[in-house]
C-alpha positions in Angstrom: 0.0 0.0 0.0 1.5 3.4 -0.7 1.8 5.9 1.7 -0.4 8.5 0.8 -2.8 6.2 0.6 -2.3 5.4 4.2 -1.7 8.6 5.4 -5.3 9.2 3.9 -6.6 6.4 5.6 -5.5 7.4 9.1 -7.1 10.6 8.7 -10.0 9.3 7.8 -10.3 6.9 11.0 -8.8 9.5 13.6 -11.1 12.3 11.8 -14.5 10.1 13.1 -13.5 9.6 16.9 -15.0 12.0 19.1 -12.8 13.8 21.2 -14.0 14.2 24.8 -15.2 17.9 23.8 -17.1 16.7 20.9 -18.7 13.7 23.7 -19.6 16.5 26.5 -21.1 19.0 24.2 -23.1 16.3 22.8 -24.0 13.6 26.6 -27.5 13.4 27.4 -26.9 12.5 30.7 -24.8 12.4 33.6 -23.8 11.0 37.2 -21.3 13.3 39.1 -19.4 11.7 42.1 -17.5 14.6 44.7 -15.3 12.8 47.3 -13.7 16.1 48.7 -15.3 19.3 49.8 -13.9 22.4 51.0 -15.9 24.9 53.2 -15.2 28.3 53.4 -16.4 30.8 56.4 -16.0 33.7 57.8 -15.3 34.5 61.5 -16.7 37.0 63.9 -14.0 39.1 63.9 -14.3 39.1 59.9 -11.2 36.7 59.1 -11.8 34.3 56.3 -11.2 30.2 57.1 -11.6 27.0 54.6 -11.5 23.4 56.1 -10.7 20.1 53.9 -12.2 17.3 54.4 -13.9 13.7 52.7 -17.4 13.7 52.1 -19.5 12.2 49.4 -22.1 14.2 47.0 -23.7 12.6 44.1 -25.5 14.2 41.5 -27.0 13.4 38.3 -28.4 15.7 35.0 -30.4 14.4 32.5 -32.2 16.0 29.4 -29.2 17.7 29.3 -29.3 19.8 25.5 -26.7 22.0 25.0 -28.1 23.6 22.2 -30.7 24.5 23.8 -29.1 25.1 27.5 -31.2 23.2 29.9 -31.2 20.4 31.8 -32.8 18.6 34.7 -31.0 17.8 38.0 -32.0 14.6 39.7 -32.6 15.9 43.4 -35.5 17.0 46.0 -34.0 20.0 46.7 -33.9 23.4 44.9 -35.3 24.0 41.2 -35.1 20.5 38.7 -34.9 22.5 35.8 -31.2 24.5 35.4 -29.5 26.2 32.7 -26.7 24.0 30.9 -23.7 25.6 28.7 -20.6 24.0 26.9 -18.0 26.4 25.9 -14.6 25.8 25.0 -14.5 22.4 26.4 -16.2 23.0 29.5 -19.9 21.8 30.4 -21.8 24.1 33.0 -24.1 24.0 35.3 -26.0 26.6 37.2 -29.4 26.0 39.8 -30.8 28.7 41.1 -33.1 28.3 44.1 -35.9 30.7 45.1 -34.2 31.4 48.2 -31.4 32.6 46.6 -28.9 29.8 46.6 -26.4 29.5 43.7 -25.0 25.7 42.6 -22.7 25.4 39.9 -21.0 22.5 38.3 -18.3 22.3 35.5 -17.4 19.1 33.6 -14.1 19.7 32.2 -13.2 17.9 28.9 -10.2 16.6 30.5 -10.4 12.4 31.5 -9.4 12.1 35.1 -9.4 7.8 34.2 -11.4 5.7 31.8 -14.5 7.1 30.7 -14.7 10.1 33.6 -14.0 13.3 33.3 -12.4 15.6 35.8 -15.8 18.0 37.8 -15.7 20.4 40.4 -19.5 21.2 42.2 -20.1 25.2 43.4 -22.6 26.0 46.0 -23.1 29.8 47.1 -25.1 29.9 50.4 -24.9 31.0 53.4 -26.9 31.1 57.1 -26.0 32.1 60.3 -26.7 28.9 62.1 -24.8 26.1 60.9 -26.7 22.7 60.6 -24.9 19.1 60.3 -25.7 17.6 56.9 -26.9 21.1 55.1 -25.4 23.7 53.5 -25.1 26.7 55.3 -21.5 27.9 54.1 -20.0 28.1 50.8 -18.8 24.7 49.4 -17.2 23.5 46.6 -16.5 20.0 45.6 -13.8 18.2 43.5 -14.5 14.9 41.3 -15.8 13.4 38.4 -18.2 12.4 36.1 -19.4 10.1 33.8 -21.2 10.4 30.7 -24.5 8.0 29.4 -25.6 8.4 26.2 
């Protein structure tokens, strides 16, 4: 076989894989796993702290249609339909809740292992009373997802 032949060829094969960009501007769906959170706060003397720590957070989208930019989180809290955006190789997120609350999330088009990609999870909120298990600070969240469909 000659070799402009082949060089034609591989072009031709490479040229129809999608390249993680192509597959997040284009995913239906997907699940979101966070195993690390940060929380940021703010002391009474007006001094700013952040602690580290494990914790799980879960979330999926579906109906996600970026041409469009909407999507539906899977969750009983706050508003299940949210505004979806790819640009440059990112995928966002953003939920707005009527009490005020900001969440966003960002799927980077970067593969973190096999068929996840690299995520982070935003939430802007904040009450004076802090409660176990809710948010009451700002938190953000570092992990992964994976795409269906």
């Amino acid at each position: 076989m000659n070799r402009a032949l082949l060089i034609v060829l591989f072009a031709a094969v490479t040229g129809q894989a999608q390249t993680p960009a192509q597959g997040l501007q284009n995913v239906k769906s997907l699940t979101c796993e966070f195993q690390l959170m940060a929380t940021g706060t703010w002391t009474p003397d007006g001094e700013t702290r952040a602690e580290i720590r494990p914790r799980r957070l879960t979330l999926g989208f579906a109906n996600i249609d970026t041409q469009d930019g909407s999507a539906e989180v899977a969750s009983t809290v706050g508003a299940p339909h949210i505004v979806v955006q790819f640009s440059g190789g990112y995928l966002h997120f953003m939920q707005i809740g009527g009490s005020g609350f900001l969440y966003t999330t960002t799927v980077f088009s970067k593969v973190s292992r096999p068929g996840k990609f690299k995520a982070v999870h935003t939430r802007h909120e904040y009450t004076e009373a802090s409660i176990p298990g809710y948010t009451s600070r700002p938190e953000q969240y570092y992990g992964e997802c994976e795409m269906h469909g």
